[in-house]
Backbone bond lengths (Angstrom), bond angles and torsions (degrees), N, CA, C in turn:
res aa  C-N    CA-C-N  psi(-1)  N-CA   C-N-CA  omega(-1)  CA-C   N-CA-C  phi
1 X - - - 1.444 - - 1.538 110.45 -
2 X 1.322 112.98 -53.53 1.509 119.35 159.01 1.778 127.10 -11.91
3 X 1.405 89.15 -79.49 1.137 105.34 163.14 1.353 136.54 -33.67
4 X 1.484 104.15 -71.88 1.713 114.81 167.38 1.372 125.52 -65.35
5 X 1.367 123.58 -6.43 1.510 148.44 140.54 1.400 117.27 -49.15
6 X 1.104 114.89 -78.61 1.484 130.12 168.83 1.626 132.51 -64.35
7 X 1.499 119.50 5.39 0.993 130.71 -171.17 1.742 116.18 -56.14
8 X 1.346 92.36 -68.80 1.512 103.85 -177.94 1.479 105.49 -52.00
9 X 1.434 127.38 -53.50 1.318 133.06 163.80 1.675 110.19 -7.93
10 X 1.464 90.97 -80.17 1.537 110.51 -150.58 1.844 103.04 -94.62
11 X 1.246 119.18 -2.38 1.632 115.18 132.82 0.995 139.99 -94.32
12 X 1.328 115.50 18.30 1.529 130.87 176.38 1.790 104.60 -114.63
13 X 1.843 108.68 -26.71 1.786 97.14 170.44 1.596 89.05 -84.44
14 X 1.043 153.77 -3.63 1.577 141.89 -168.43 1.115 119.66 -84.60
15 X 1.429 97.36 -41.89 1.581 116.08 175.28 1.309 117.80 -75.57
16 X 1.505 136.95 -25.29 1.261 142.46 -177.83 1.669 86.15 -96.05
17 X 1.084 134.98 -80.22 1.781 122.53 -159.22 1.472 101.57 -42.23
18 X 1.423 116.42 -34.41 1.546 106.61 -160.86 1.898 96.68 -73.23
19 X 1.557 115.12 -55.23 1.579 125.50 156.99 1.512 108.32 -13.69
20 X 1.321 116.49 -75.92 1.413 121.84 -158.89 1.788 106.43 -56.40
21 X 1.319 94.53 -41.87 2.120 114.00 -156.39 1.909 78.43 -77.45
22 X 1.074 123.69 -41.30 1.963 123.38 -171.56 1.602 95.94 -54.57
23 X 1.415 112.71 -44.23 1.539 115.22 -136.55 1.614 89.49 -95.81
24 X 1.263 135.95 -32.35 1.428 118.06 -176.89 1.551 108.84 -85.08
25 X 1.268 87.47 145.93 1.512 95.59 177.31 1.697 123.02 -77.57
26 X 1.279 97.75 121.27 1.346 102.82 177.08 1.415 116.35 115.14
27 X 1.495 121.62 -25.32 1.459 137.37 -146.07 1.347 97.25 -59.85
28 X 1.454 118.15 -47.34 1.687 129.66 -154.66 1.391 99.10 -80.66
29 X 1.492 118.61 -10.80 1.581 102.51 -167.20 1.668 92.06 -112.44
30 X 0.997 134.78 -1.28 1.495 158.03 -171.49 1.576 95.27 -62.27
31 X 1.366 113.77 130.24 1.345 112.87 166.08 1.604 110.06 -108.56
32 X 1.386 120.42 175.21 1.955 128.94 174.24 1.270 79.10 -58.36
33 X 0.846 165.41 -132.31 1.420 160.93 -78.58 1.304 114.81 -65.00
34 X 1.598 119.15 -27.61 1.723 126.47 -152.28 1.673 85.57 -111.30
35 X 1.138 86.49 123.04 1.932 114.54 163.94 1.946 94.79 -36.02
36 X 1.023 121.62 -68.11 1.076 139.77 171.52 1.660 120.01 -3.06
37 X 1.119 104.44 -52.93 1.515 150.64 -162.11 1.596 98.59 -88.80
38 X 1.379 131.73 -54.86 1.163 127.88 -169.08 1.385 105.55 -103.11
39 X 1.215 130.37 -2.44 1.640 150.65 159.02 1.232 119.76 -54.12
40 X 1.479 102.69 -57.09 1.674 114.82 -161.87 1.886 82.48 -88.84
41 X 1.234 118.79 -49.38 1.129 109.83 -167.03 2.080 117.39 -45.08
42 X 1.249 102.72 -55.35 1.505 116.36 168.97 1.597 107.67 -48.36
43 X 1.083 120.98 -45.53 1.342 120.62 179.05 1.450 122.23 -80.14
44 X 1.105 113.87 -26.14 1.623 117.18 157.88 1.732 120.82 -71.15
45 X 1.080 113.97 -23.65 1.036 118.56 -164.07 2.017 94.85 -100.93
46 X 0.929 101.70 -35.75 1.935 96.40 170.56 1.531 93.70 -85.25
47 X 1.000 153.38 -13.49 1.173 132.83 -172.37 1.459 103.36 -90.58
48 X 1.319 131.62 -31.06 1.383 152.54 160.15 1.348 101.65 -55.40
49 X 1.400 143.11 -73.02 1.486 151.08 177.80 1.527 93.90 -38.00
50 X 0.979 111.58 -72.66 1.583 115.16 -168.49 1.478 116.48 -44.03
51 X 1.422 117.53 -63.29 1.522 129.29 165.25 1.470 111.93 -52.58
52 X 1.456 137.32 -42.11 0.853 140.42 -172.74 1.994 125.37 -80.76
53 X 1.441 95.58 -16.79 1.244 90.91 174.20 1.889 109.49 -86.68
54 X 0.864 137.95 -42.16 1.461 142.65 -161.25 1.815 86.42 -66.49
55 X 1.581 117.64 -42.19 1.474 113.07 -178.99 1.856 107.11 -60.08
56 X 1.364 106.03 -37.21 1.557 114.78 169.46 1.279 123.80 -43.00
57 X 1.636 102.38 -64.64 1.593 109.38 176.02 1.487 132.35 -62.81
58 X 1.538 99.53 -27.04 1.496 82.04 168.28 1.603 118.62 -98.00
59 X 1.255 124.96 -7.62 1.345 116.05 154.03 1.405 102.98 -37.65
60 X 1.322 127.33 -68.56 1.424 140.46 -142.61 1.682 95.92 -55.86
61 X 1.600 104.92 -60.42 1.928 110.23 -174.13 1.189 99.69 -66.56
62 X 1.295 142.35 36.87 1.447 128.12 -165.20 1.406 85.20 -153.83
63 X 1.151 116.63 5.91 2.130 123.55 172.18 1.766 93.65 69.21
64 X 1.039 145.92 -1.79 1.631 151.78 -161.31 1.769 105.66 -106.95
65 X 1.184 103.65 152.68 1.409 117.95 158.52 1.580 103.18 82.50
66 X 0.893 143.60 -136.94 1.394 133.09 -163.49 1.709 107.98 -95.09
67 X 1.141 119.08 48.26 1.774 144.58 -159.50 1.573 82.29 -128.23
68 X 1.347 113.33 -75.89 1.414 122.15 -172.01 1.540 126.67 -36.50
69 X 1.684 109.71 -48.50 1.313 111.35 168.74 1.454 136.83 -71.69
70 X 1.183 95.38 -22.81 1.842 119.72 167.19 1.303 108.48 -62.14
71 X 1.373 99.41 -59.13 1.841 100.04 177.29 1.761 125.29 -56.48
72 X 1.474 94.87 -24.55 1.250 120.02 173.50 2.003 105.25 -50.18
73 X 1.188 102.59 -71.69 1.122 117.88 -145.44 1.945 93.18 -102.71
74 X 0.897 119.93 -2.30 1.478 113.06 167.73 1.383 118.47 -51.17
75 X 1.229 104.41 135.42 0.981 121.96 178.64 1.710 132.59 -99.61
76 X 0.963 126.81 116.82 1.955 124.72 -153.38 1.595 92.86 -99.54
């Protein structure tokens, strides 16, 4: 249920981290060791957070996306 809740979510941060990590130069050839590497990574990953929450919220006002599983499992 998770999953099919969270879909749009979590192909919409995939698609931007993977975007961000494509678009700098160097990132893919970057090893743990190279600043480089843990750079692009932080920045893909807020650039994803950022894009990805407004995709969050309106799942949520729309009763969808991780709204659904909560409602699921609430407890009265």
């Amino acid at each position: 249920m998770a999953l099919a809740a969270d879909s749009l979510s979590i192909l919409t941060m995939e698609v931007m981290d993977n975007a961000v990590i494509l678009t700098v130069p160097g990132a893919m050839e970057a090893g743990l060791a190279d600043v480089l590497f843990w750079g692009s990574l932080v920045l893909s990953l807020v650039v994803a957070f950022v894009v990805t929450v407004p995709v969050n919220r309106a799942l949520i006002r729309r009763g969808k996306g991780h709204a659904v599983a909560h409602a699921v499992h609430q407890h009265h």
